[in-house]
C-alpha positions as CSV (number, residue, x, y, z in Angstrom):
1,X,21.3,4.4,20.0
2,X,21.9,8.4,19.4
3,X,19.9,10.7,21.9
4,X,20.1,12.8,18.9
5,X,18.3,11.1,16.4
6,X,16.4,13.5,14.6
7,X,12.5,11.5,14.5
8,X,11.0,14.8,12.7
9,X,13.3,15.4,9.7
10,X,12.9,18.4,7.2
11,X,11.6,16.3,3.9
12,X,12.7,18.6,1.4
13,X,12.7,15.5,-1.5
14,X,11.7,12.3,-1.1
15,X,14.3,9.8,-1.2
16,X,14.4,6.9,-3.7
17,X,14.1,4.7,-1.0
18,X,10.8,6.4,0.2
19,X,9.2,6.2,-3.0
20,X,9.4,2.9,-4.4
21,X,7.9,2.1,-0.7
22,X,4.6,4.7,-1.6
23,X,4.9,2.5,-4.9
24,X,4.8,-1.0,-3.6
25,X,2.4,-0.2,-1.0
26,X,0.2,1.1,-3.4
27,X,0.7,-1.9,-6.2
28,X,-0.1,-4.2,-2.4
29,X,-2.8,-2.3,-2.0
30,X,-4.5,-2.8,-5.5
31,X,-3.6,-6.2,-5.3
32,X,-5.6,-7.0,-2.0
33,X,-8.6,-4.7,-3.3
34,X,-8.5,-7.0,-6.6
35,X,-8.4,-10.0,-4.6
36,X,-11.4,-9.2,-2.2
37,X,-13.3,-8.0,-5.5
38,X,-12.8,-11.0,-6.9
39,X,-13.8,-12.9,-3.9
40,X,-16.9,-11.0,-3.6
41,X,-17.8,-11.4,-7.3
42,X,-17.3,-15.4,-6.8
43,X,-19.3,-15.8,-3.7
44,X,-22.1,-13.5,-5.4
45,X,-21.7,-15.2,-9.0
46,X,-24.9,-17.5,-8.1
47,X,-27.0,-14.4,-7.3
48,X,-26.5,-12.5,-10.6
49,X,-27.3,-15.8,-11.8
């Protein structure tokens, strides 16, 4: 461990790295919206009839 690890780094372009993590975050986060949707719309199916 470096006492000279810069924490607060000048983003000037976002790495590869940084944005297929944005992207799979976002793709999780559609997939657990979807997935509660779809849990909502089962447990309600009897109410819409």
């Amino acid at each position: 461990m470096s006492s000279k690890d810069p924490k607060n780094r000048p983003k000037k372009t976002l790495a590869p790295g940084d944005i297929y993590f944005l992207i799979v975050m976002f793709l999780i986060g559609l997939l657990f919206l979807f997935l509660i949707f779809s849990v909502i719309s089962k447990s309600t199916v009897h109410v819409h009839g």
